[in-house]
N, C-alpha and C positions, 0 to 999 in steps of 0.2 A: 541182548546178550552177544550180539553179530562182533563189537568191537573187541571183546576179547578173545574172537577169533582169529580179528584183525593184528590184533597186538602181538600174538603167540606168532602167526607166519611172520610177522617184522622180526620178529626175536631170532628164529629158526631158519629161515633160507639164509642167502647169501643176498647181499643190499642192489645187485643186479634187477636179482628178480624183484624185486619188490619195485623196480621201476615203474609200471603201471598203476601204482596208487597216486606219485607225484602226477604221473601225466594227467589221472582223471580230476586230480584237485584242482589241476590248474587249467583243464579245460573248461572247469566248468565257471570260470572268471575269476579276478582277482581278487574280490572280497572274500572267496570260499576259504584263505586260508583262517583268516582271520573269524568268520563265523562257525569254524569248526575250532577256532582255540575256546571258545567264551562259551561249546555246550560241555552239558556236563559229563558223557562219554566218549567225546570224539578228542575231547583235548590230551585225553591220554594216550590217544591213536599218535597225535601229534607227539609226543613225548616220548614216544618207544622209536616213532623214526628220526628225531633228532640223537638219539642214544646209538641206535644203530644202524643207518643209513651213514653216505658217503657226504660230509661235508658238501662237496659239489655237487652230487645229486640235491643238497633241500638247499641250496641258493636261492632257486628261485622263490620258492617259498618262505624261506626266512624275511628274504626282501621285502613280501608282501603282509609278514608278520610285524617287521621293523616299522613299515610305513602306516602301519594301525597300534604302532608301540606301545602309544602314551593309555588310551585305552583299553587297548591288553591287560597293562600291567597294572591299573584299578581294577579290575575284571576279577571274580573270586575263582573262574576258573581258567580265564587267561593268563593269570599273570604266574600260574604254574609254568605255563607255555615260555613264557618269555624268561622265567629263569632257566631255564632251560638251553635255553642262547646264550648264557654265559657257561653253564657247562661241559656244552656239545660242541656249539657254534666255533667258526674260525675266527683267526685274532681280527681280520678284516671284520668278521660278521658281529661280532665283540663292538671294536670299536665304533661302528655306525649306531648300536645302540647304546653306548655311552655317548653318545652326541646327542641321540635324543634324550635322554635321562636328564645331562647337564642342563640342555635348553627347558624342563620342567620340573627341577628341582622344586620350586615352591609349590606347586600343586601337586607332586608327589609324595612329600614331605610329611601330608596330612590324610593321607591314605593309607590305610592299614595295608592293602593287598601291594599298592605299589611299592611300600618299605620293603618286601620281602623283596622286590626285583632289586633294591636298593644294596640290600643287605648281599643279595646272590652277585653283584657287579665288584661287590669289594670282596669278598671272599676267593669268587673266582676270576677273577679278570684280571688283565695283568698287568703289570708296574704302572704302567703308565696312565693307564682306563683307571687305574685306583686314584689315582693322585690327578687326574682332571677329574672325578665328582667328589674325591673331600673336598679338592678346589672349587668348588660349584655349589656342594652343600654349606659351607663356611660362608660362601660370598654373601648370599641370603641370609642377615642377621638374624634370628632367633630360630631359626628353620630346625639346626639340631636340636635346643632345648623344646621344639614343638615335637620332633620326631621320641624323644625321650619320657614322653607322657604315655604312648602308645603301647599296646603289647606287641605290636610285630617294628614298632619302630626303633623303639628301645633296643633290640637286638640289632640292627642296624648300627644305632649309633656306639655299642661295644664293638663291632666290627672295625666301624669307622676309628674310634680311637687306638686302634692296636695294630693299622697301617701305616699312623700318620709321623708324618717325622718331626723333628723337632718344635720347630718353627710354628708348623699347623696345629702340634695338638696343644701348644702354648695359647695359639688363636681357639682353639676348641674349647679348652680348659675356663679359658676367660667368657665365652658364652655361656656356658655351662654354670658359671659360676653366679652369673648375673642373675640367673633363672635359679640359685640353688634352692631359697625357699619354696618356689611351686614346686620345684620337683621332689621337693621335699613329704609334699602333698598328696604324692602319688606313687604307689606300689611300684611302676616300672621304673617312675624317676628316680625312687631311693637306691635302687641298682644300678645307676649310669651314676647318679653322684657318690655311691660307694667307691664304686670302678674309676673315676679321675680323681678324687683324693689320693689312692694306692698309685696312680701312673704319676700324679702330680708331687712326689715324694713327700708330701706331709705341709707342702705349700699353702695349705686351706686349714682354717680347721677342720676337727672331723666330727664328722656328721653325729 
């Protein structure tokens, strides 16, 4: 029960104090931030000081978060963590993990827990982080119609289509469409190919 003790002081002082939590995490080496994202009560520790600590106070620690990204964010309880860096995090701290994202689009792709960081990077991330991983989900041929089977990916790739600008969700649209009868096949896929019929203005038939 000690963490949501822990959580309540984060919530309550002033983010000065609360200095002495970063120091001990990271005295105790670099892997600790990351083995404290992936248990199942410490990760919420992490998430109340992303919420209300000072951007510059959890640098270091995000960095050590970012550099265990890719496995984080398949983690069923890291990858709470890592969306969590798009809501909290600064646009520098943002974009470094949109770079990692990008570079494992295909392997994320087909991960339920990592669709969520997927989905949390187009939601909250900004102009630009959105439109380097449509560009990165798109470049990987059938990667949306694979995310669009899924129940956390599917939500992702509604995300994905109601950022995208013309040009890409035309390229979206056309993957989507190639794939329509499996997704046809499947509960979350009848939702995405609902969803680009209505965006594709009546271009397809309808389902």
């Amino acid at each position: 029960h000690a963490n949501h003790v822990l959580q309540r002081f984060i919530i309550t002082v002033r983010p000065c104090e609360c200095q002495f939590v970063i120091d001990e995490i990271l005295r105790r080496g670099p892997g600790v931030p990351g083995r404290l994202a992936r248990h199942k009560y410490s990760y919420r520790v992490l998430q109340r000081m992303l919420e209300h600590l000072q951007q510059w106070q959890m640098a270091p620690i995000v960095h050590r978060l970012v550099a265990d990204g890719l496995a984080l964010s398949m983690h069923r309880f890291g990858t709470f963590v890592m969306q969590h860096i798009f809501r909290y995090g600064s646009e520098m701290q943002q974009r470094r993990t949109i770079g990692l994202l990008v570079s494992n689009v295909p392997d994320m792709a087909l991960n339920n827990d990592a669709c969520m960081v997927l989905d949390a990077a187009l939601v909250d991330g900004d102009e630009r982080s959105r439109e380097r991983l449509a560009q990165a989900v798109l470049a990987k041929e059938g990667a949306i119609a694979d995310m669009s089977h899924t129940r956390r990916g599917h939500v992702a790739v509604l995300s994905l289509l109601q950022v995208l600008g013309a040009q890409l969700l035309g390229e979206a649209i056309r993957q989507l469409s190639a794939q329509e009868v499996s997704l046809k096949s499947s509960r979350f896929g009848r939702i995405v190919v609902k969803d680009f019929h209505k965006r594709a203005g009546g271009a397809f038939s309808a389902a």
